[in-house]
N, C-alpha and C positions, 0 to 999 in steps of 0.2 A: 504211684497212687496220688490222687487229689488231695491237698491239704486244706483245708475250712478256708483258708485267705484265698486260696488258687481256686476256689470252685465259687466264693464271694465274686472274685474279678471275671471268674467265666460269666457267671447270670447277670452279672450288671451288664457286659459288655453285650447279651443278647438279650438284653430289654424283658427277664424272666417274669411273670406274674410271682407275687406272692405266694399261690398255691404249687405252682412250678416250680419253684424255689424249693420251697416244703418236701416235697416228693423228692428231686436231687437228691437234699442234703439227706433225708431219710434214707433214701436207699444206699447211697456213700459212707453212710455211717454205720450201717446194720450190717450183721452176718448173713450167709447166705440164707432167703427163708424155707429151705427145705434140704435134704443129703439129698443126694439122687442116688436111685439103684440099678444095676443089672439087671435086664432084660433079657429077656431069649434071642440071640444075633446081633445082641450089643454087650460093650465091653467098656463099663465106666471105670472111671479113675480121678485123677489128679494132674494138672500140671501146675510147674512151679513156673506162675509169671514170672520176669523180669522186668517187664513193664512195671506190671501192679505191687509187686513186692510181693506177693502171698501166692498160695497155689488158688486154681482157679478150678471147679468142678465140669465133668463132661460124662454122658450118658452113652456117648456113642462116636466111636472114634472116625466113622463115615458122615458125622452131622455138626454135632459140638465141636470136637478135636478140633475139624478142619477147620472153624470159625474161628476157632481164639488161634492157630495161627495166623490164619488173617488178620485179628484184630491185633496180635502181640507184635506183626512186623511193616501194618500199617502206619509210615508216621502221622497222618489224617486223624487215627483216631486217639485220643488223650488218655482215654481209661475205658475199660467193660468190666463188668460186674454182672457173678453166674445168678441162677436165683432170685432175682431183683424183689421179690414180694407178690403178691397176686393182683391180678388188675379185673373190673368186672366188665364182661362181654353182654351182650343185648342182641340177641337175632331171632329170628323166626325159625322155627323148626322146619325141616322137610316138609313137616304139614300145615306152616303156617302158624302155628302157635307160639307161641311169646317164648323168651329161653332166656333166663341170665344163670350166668353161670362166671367162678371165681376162677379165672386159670393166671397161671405162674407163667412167663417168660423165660424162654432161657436166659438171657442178656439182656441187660443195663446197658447202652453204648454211647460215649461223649464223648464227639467228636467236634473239628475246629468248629467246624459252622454251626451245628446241629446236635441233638440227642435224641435216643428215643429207643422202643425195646426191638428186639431180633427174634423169632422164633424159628429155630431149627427143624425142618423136617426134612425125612427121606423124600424123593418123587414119589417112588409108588406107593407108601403109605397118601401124599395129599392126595394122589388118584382118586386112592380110597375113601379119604374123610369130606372130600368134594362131591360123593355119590352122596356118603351119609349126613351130610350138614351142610348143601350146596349153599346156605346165607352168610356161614363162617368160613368157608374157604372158598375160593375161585380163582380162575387162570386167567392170566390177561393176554391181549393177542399178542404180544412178545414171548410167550411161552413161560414168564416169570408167573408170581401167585402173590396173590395180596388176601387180606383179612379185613374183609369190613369193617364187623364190628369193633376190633381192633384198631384199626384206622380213626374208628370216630374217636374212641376215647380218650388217643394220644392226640386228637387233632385241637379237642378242648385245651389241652394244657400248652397248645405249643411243638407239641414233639411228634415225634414218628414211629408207625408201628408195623415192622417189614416181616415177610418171610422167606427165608433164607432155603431155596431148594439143593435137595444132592445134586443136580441139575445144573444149576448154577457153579459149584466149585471148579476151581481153576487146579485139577489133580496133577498137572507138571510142576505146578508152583508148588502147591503142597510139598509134593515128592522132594524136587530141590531144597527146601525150605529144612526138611528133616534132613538131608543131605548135609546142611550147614550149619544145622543145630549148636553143634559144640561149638561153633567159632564164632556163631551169634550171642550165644553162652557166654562169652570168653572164659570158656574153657582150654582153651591152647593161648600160649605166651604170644604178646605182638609180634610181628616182624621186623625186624630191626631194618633200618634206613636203607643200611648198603645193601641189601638184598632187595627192600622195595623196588629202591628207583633201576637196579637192574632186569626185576624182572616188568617193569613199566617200560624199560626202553625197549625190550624184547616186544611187547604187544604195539609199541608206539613204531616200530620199522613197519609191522602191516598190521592196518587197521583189519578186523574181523580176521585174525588167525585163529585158527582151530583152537581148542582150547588141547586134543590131543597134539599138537604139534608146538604148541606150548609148553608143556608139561616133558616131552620129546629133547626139549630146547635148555633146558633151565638148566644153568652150568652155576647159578650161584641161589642157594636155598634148597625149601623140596617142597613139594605136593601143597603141603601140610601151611605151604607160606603164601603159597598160591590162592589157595583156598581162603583164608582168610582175609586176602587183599578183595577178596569178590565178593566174602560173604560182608566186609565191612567198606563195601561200595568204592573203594581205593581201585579197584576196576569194575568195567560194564559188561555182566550176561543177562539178556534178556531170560527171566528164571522162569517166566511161560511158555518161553519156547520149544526149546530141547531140556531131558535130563543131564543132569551134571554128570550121572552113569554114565552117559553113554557120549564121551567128553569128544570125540569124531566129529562128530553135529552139534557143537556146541561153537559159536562166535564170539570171541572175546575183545573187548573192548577197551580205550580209556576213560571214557564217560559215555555218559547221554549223548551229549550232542554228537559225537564221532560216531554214536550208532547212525543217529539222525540223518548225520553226513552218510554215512556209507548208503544206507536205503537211497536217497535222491540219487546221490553220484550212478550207482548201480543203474537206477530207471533211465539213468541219460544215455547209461550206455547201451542199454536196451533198443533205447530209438535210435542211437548211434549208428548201431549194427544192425539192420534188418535182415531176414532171411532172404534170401532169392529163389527164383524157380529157377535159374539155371541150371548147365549140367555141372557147375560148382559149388550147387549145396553143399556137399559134403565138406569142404570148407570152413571155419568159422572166423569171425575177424582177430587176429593176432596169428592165424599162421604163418610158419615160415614158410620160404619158400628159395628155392637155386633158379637165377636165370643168369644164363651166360656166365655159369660159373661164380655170381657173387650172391649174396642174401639179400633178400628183399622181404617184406611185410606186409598181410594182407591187414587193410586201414580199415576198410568197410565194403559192401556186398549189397551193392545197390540192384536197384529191379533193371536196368540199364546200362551202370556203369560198376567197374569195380576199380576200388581206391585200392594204392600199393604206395610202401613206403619203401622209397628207392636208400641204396647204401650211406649217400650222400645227406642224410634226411630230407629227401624232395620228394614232394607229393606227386605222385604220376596215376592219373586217371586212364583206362582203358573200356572201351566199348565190350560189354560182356559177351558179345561171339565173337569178338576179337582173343580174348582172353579166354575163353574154349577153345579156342581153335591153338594154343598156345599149351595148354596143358593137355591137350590129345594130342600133337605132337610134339610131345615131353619138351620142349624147347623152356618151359617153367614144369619144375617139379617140385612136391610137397619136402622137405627137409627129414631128415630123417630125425630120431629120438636124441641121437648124438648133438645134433645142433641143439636141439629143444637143452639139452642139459649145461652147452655153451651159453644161452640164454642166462639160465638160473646159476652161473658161474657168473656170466658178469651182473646181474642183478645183486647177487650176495655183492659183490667185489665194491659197488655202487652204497650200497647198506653200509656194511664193513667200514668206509672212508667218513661216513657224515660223524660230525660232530653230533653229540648231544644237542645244541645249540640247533644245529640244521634241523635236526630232528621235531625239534619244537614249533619251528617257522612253518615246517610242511607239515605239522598237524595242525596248525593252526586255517594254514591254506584251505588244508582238509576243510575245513570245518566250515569256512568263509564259502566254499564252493557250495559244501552243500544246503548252505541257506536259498542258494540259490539268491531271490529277488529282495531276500533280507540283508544281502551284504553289498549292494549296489551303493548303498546308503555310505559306507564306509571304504569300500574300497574303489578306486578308479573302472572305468568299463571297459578300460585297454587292458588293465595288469589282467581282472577276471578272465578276460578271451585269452591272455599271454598262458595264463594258469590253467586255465580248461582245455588249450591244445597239448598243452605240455601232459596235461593228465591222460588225455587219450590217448597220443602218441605213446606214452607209457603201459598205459591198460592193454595197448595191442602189441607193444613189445614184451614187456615183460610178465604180463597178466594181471598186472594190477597197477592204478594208476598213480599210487602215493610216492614210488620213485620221481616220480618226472615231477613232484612238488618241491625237493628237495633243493634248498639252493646252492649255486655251483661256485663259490665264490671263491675255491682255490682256483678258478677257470677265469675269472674275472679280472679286470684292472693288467696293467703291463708290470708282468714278470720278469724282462730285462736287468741285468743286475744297472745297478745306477751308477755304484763305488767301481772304480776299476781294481785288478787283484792288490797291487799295491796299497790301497788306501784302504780295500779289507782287514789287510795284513798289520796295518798298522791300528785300526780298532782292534783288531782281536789280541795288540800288545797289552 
């Protein structure tokens, strides 16, 4: 909650009128101006901010509720207050005739830039009130709803005066949000260090691992640590996306930005890999394949040519009826599940050997890649293309292309011993 010095350096810093001011500090300081009650198809109550410090009033667990979690787990907004006091509205009736009338707000809301009230409604109830008071309620061509008179009155003082449709709520977010309650809460104990950063290197081997196959994974901690590294941003789920329920379709992250990276990276490989009308659609780019008894790799699946990755790692393009004509008479065959599973043997094995340290550099890569034209600026334009074939060639061996970021630098420099065995022998006296 606002204290009188912190709500002073808010309105000076946005240039507040005197009477702007007046109204803030009145409603910051005053109890809520009314209880609210039970309705027929609504279920008021209480919650206890953690934001605000105090419990905060709600009428309706489909309209209020889902607002103040909004407003309790936006960091944007500073404070909300239920109740705020009554403001007077000015419109024309349906017939034209003058109308002021005293209504209450649900929400007070002060936010970094800005302040101003909220009112809550269902859709089909503004349906309704928009047949019966078309001058106080109306739809805008976004499908949102604004209040005129409302509008003008906040607009004198400075501030803003929105309506908040059922329409508008984001219900997967909601849903995760109660999902994480308690660890938003801090009602469950932190995670302790050595469990963090294991279950970080766990998500930092593949970027956007399942959140079930996370959780599948976790040889040190449980659920319960998991959870709370996501509900307190220590990892990245997009919480609009999928339920935390339903953790199969859930992608987990190290931050932002490795989300960021993963969506570009992903659309590259999109154009990477085109479909083809050949008779080797069925095909997709990283299958394996037997020719002449060794493994080879399909790279991409051009409208004319198809790229293979020879054992050697050498790129060998072929003409696509050339390469029909090759897999109709089985001379190239698809691999069977057994190979597929040799893959994911040596891709763990590839995992398994990186240092910490490794791990870092290729998420970092990660990252550099997927700014794409933002890291031109900072990294050379030979290493990017070094990094961007190594990632695909990876994407299409192993199915994802953060392997082939990782750097190999027990591969590196001459490993020749230098000392001969005598003069080892004699260090190691």
């Amino acid at each position: 909650m606002f204290s009188e010095d912190e709500l002073e350096v808010w309105c000076l810093q946005h240039a507040c009128s005197e009477q702007a001011k007046a109204v803030i500090h009145q409603i910051c300081s005053a109890p809520p101006s009314r209880l609210v009650q039970g309705r027929a198809g609504n279920v008021s109550g209480r919650y206890p901010s953690q934001k605000m410090g105090c419990t905060i009033q709600f009428e309706s667990h489909r309209g209020e509720l889902a607002a103040i979690y909004q407003f309790e787990h936006d960091p944007a907004i500073l404070a909300f207050y239920d109740q705020p006091g009554a403001v007077k509205l000015v419109y024309p009736s349906k017939k034209g005739r003058p109308v002021g009338v005293l209504h209450t707000p649900d929400f007070f809301v002060i936010r970094e830039d800005d302040c101003g009230w909220i009112e809550c409604k269902m859709e089909d109830h503004l349906v309704q009130l928009a047949e019966q008071m078309p001058h106080r309620y109306s739809r805008n061509a976004d499908g949102t709803w604004s209040c005129p008179p409302g509008e003008e009155y906040a607009q004198r003082l400075g501030f803003f005066y929105r309506v908040q449709s059922s329409a508008q709520i984001d219900w997967v977010y909601q849903r995760n949000l109660r999902f994480l309650e308690d660890y938003l809460r801090g009602s469950c104990p932190p995670t302790v260090a050595e469990v963090t950063e294991a279950i970080r290197l766990l998500v930092m081997k593949k970027p956007a691992v399942t959140l079930l196959e996370l959780l599948e994974s976790l040889t040190q901690g449980s659920a319960d640590d998991l959870y709370f590294l996501i509900a307190t941003d220590q990892l990245h789920v997009d919480l609009s996306q999928s339920p935390l329920a339903d953790p199969q379709h859930v992608q987990v992250f190290l931050d932002h930005e490795q989300a960021a990276a993963y969506v570009a990276l992903r659309q590259s490989c999109v154009h990477l890999f085109p479909r083809t009308s050949s008779s080797a659609v069925s095909l997709t780019a990283g299958t394996l394949l037997w020719w002449d008894g060794k493994p080879w790799r399909v790279l991409n699946l051009g409208e004319t040519m198809v790229s293979l990755l020879a054992p050697d790692k050498q790129l060998v393009d072929l003409p696509i009826d050339v390469f029909d004509a090759l897999l109709r008479e089985k001379k190239v065959t698809v691999a069977t599940p057994l190979a597929e599973d040799v893959r994911r043997v040596e891709e763990l094995e590839v995992l398994k050997q990186a240092s910490p340290r490794q791990l870092e550099v290729a998420t970092e890569r990660y990252k550099l890649l997927g700014q794409a034209a933002g890291a031109q600026g900072t990294v050379p334009a030979r290493t990017l293309r070094q990094w961007r074939e190594a990632f695909r060639e990876a994407e299409a061996v192993y199915g994802h292309g953060f392997v082939g970021l990782i750097p190999r630098w027990n591969k590196s420099g001459n490993h020749l011993p230098r000392l001969s065995k005598e003069q080892n022998a004699l260090l190691e006296k």
